[in-house]
C-alpha positions as CSV (number, residue, x, y, z in Angstrom):
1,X,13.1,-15.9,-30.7
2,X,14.4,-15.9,-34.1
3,X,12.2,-16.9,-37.5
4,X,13.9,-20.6,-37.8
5,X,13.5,-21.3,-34.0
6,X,9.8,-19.7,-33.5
7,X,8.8,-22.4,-37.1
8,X,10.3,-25.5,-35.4
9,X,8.5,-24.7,-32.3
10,X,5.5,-24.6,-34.2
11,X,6.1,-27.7,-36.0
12,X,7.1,-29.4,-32.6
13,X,3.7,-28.5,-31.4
14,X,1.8,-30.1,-34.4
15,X,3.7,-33.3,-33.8
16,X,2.8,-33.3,-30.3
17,X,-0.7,-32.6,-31.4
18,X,-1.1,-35.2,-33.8
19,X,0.9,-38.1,-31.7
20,X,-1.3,-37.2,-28.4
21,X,-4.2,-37.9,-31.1
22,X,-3.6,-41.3,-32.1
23,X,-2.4,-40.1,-35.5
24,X,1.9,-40.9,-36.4
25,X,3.7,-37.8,-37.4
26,X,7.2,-36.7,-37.7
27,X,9.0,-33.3,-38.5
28,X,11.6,-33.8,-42.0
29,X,15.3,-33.2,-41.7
30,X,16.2,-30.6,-43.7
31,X,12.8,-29.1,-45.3
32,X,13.2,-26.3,-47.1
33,X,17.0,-27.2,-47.3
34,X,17.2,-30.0,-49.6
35,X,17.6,-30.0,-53.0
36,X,14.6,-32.6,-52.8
37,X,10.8,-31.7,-52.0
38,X,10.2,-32.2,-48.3
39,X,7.5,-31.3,-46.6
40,X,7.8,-29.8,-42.4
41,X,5.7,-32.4,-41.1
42,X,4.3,-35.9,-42.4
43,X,1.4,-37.2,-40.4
44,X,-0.9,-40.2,-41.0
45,X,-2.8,-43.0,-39.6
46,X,-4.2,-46.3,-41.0
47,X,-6.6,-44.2,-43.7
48,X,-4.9,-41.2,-44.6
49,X,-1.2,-39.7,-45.3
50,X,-0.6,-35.4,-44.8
51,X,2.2,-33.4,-46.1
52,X,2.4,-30.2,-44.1
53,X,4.1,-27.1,-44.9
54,X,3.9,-25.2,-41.9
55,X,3.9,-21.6,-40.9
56,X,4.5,-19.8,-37.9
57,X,3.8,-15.5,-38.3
58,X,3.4,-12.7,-36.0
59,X,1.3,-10.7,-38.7
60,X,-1.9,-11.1,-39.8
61,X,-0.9,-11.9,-43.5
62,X,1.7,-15.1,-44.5
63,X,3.5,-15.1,-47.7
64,X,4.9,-18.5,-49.6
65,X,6.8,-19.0,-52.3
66,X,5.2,-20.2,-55.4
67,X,8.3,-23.0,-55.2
68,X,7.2,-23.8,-51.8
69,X,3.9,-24.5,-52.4
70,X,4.8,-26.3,-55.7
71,X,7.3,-28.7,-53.9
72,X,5.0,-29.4,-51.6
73,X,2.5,-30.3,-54.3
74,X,5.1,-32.3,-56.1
75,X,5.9,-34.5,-52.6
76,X,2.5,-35.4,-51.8
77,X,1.7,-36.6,-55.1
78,X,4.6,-38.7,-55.4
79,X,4.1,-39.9,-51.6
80,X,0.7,-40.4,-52.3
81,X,0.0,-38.0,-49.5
82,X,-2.7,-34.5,-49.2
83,X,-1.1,-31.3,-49.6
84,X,-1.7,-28.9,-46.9
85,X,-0.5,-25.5,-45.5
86,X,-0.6,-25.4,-42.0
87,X,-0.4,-21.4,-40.5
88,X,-0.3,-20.4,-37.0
89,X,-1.8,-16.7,-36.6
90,X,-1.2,-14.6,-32.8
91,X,-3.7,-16.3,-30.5
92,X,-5.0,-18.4,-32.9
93,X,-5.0,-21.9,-33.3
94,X,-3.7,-23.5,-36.2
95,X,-5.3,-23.7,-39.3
96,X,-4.5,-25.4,-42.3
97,X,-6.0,-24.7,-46.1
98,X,-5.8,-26.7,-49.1
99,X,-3.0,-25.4,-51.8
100,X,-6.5,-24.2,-53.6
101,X,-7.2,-21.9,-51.0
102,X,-3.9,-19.9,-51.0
103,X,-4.4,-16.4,-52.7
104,X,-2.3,-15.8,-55.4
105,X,-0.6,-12.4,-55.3
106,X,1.2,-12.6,-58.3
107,X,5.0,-13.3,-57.2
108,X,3.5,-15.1,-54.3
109,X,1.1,-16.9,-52.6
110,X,-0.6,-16.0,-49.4
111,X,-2.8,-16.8,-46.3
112,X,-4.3,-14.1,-44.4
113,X,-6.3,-14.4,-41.3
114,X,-9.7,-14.0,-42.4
115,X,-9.3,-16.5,-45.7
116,X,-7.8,-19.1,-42.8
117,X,-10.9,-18.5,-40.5
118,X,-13.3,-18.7,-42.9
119,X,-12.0,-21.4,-45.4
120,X,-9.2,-23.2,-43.2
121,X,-10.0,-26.4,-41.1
122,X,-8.3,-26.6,-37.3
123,X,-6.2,-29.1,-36.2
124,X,-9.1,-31.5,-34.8
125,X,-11.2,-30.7,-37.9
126,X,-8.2,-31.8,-40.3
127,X,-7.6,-35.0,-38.3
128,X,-11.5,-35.9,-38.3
129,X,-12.2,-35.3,-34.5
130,X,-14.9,-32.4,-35.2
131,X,-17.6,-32.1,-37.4
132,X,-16.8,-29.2,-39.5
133,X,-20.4,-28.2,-39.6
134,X,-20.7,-27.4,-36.0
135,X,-18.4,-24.5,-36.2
């Protein structure tokens, strides 16, 4: 499965995820395409708004572009949304970090596995159905 087809997998998982949860979400035409900032995935329900930049990787490491990240940043607050990265590790669940949390590297920024398990919230944590203490 090629790069483009294994990331809208991904983000036609989340959707699924979020819909079956009593959350609203849809996946942007064109993301990372447009000459506009769009995020993969808006979600929301009747108290709060997500922008999602999504991330499917087979490594243990994920890299974004400092633009990435920064057109997310600019969407949200415009849309009056949260930013948030949402990275899929191998046979993990999802996590998702704040743009805080990224690591700079200099040219980029990046999530590895151990800064998504130990500062990254999963997809029930994000959406409010688990207490984030109990983990």
């Amino acid at each position: 499965m090629n790069t483009k087809a294994k990331g809208t997998k991904g983000e036609r998982e989340l959707i699924k995820l979020f819909n079956e949860s009593g959350w609203s979400a849809i996946r942007a035409a064109g993301s990372g395409s447009s000459p506009y900032p769009s995020p993969d995935i808006l979600a929301g329900n009747a108290i709060r708004r997500i922008a999602v930049e999504c991330k499917v990787t087979k490594d243990y490491k994920k890299y974004l572009t400092k633009e990435e990240v920064q057109q997310l940043r600019i969407f949200s607050q415009k849309f009056g949304a949260e930013s948030w990265v949402g990275v899929k590790f191998p046979k993990e669940p999802w996590y998702f970090l704040m743009l805080e949390d990224l690591e700079d590297t200099g040219n980029n920024l990046a999530v590895s596995i151990e800064i998504a398990k130990r500062r990254g919230l999963t997809v029930e944590e994000l959406m409010g159905k688990e207490k984030i203490w109990e983990r």
